[in-house]
C-alpha positions in Angstrom: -34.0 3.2 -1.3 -31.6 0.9 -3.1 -29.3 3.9 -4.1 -28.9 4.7 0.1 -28.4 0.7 0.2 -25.6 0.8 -2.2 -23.5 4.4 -1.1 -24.1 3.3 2.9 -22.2 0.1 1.4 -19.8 1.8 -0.4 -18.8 4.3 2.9 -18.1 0.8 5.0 -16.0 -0.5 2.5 -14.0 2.8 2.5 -13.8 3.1 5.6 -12.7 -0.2 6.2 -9.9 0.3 4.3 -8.8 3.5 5.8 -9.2 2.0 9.0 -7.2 -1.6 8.0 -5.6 -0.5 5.0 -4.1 -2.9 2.0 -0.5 -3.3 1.4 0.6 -4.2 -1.9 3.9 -5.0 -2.2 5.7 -6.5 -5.5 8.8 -7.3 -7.1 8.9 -8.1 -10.8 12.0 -9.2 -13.0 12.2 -9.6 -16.6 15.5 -11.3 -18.3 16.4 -12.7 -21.1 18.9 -15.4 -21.7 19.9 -14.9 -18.3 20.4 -10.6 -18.8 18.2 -8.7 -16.7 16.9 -6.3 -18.5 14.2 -4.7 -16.1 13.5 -4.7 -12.2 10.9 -2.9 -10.8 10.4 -2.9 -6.6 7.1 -1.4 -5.9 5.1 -0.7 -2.6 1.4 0.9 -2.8 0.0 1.6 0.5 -3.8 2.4 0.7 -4.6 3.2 4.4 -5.6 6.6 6.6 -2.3 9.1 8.0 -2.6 6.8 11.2 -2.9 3.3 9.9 0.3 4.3 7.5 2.0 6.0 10.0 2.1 2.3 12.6 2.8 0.0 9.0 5.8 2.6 8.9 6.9 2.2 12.8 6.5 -1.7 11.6 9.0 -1.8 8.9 11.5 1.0 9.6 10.2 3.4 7.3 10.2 6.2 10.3 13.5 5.7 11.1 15.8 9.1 9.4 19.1 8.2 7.7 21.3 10.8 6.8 24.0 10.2 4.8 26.1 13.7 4.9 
């Protein structure tokens, strides 16, 4: 019983996340003495083909650009 408990759980939390989906977004920089010696710009989107497709709409990402 426990084990249908647990996976039941696990389905909802899933599925939440589809549904909502997480954003992680992050910008790191390491220098020294002033020299930037790495950068890294990273964005990690967890979500279903729907929820990512309107966080797109949101922030542009749908938009083409050509540069020919």
């Amino acid at each position: 019983m426990k084990k249908d408990i647990d996976s039941s759980s696990l389905a909802e939390v899933v599925d939440r996340i589809l549904d909502k989906g997480i954003v992680i977004d992050a910008y790191v920089r390491v220098s020294l003495v002033g020299i930037e010696l790495l950068a890294v710009d990273a964005r990690i989107v967890i979500a279903s083909v729907n929820t990512w497709l309107r966080y797109a709409a949101a922030v542009g990402l749908t938009e083409m650009h050509h540069d020919f």
